[in-house]
C-alpha positions, 0 to 999 in steps of 0.5 A: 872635693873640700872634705876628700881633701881633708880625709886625703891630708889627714890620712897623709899625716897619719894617725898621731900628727893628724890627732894633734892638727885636729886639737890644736884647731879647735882649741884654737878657734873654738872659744872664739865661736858662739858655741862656747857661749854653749859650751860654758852654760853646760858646764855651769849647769853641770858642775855648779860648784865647779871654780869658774877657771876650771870650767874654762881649764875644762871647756878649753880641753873639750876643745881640744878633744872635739877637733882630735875625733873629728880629725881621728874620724878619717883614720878610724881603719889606721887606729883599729889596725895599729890597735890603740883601742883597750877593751875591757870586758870584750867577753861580753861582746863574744857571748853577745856574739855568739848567742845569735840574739840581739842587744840594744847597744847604747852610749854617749859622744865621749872620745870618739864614737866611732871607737864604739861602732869599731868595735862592736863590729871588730867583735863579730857581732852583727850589728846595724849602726844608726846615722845622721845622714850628711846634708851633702849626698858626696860628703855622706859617701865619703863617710859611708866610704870610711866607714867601710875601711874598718868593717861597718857596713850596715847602717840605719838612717835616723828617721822613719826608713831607719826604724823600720831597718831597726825592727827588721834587722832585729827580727834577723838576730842583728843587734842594733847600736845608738847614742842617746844623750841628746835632745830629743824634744819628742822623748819623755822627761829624765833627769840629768845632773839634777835637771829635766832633760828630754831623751829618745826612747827608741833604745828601751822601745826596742829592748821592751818590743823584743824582750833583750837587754840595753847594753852600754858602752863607754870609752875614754881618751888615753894619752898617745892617741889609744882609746880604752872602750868599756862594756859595761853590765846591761841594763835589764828592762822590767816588763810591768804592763805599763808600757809608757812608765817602763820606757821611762824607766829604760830612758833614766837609765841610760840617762843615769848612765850618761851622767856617770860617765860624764861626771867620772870624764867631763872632757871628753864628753861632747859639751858643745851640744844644747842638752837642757830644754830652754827654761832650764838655761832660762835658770842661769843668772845674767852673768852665767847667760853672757859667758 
C-alpha cells in the first residue's frame, strides 16, 4: 500500500513538482546516510585530483539527481507524452527497427534510465528489457504496471530464466536491452578510471552468439525536467577464435564507454553504487576511508 501510495502522489503532483520533491529528499537526507561514505570514496577514486569541496559540490548534486529519477520513475507515461526526451540520432534506432535483426543495446545509470527503455520502445523496435525483480511481489507489480503506461512490455528477469528469454527472444529478431557499469563479481576483469573493475559479459556473450553489434546509448539531465538521450555509434565485436579474449574485449568497451560518459556528466551518473572490488577501496588513505 505504502509505494501505490507514492506512485498516486507523485502522479497528483505531477511531472516538475514531483521531480523537485524527489531532489529535494535526497538532497536532504541523503549525505546524512552511510552511503555517502560510499558516495565520497567513488568520487575520490574517480577523480583523484578533483579539490575536495567540489567532490562535496558534486555528490550533493548526485544527491539530488538520485531522488529526481526515483521520483520522475512514477510519471515516465506523463515525460514521454509531454515529450521532455531530446533524441539524437533517432535514425539509428528506426534503421535498427526496420532491419527486422536484433542489437545488443547497452548503457549506464545516468539520469534516469527509464528514458532509455522508453525510448527504445517508443521507436518501434522490439525489444526485451532486463530487470531486477523487486523483493516484494506487490511492489514488482506496481512497477511492471508503470512500465506498461509507456509501452514496455517484455521483460527478462536477471537470472538463469531471464537469459534463456534473452537467447529466445533474440532468436525471433527481439533486440535486447541491459545496463552494464556495475559490479559484477563473476565477469572478467576491465579497467574503469585506471582501476580494476569486474563487469558482466552477458552484452558482448550475446553480440558474439548471434554475430550483431552492442549498441550504446546515453542520456543526460536537462534543465526543466527534459532529458536528451543519445544513440551512440555501435561497438562492433571482433570474431578471433578466442572467445574468452573477445568477450574481454567486448567488456572494455563498453567499460570505456561507461566512463566517457561518466567523465563528460559526473552528476548524473549513480555514484552511490560500490563499483571497485574491496582491495581498490582498501588503496585509499584513512582520511579518504573515513569521509
Amino acid at each position: 500500500m505504502g509505494f501505490a501510495a507514492f506512485i498516486g502522489l507523485m502522479r497528483l503532483l505531477g511531472v516538475q513538482r514531483a521531480s523537485g520533491l524527489g531532489g529535494w529528499l535526497l538532497r536532504t537526507l541523503g549525505p546524512k546516510t552511510g552511503t555517502q561514505k560510499t558516495v565520497m570514496r567513488n568520487l575520490r577514486i574517480a577523480f583523484p585530483d578533483m579539490p575536495p569541496a567540489e567532490r562535496e559540490r558534486l555528490a550533493l548534486d548526485q544527491w539530488e539527481q538520485t531522488g529526481r529519477a526515483f521520483a520522475e520513475t512514477a510519471l515516465m507515461d506523463q515525460i514521454v507524452a509531454q515529450d521532455r526526451i531530446e533524441v539524437v540520432g533517432l535514425e539509428r534506432l528506426h534503421a535498427i527497427r526496420d532491419s527486422g535483426r536484433p542489437v545488443v543495446f547497452v548503457g549506464g545509470h545516468f539520469a534516469n534510465i527509464e528514458t532509455l527503455a522508453a525510448t527504445i520502445i517508443g521507436a518501434g523496435v522490439p525489444c526485451q528489457i532486463t530487470y531486477r525483480a523487486a523483493n516484494n511481489p506487490y511492489v514488482d507489480a506496481q512497477i511492471i504496471a508503470a512500465r506498461a503506461r509507456y509501452g514496455i512490455t517484455l521483460f527478462a528477469p536477471k537470472g538463469g530464466d531471464g537469459a534463456r528469454e534473452l537467447l529466445a527472444g533474440m532468436a525471433r529478431g527481439e533486440s535486447v536491452a541491459l545496463m552494464n557499469d556495475q559490479k559484477f563479481s563473476e565477469g572478467p576483469e576491465v579497467t574503469f578510471f585506471g582501476q580494476p573493475v569486474n563487469a558482466a559479459p552477458g552484452p558482448s556473450r550475446l553480440a558474439l552468439k548471434f554475430g550483431t553489434v552492442l549498441q550504446p546509448l546515453s542520456v543526460t539531465r536537462l534543465p526543466g525536467v527534459r532529458f536528451r538521450l543519445t544513440v551512440h555509434d555501435p561497438i562492433a565485436l571482433e570474431k578471433t577464435g578466442n572467445r574468452s579474449a573477445d568477450i574481454a574485449r567486448g567488456v572494455q568497451a563498453i567499460t570505456r564507454f561507461i566512463e566517457d560518459r561518466v567523465r563528460e556528466h559526473p552528476v548524473d551518473w549513480f555514484w552511490v553504487h560500490k563499483r571497485w572490488p574491496d582491495r581498490v577501496y582498501a588503496t585509499l588513505t584513512e582520511t579518504d576511508q573515513a569521509i
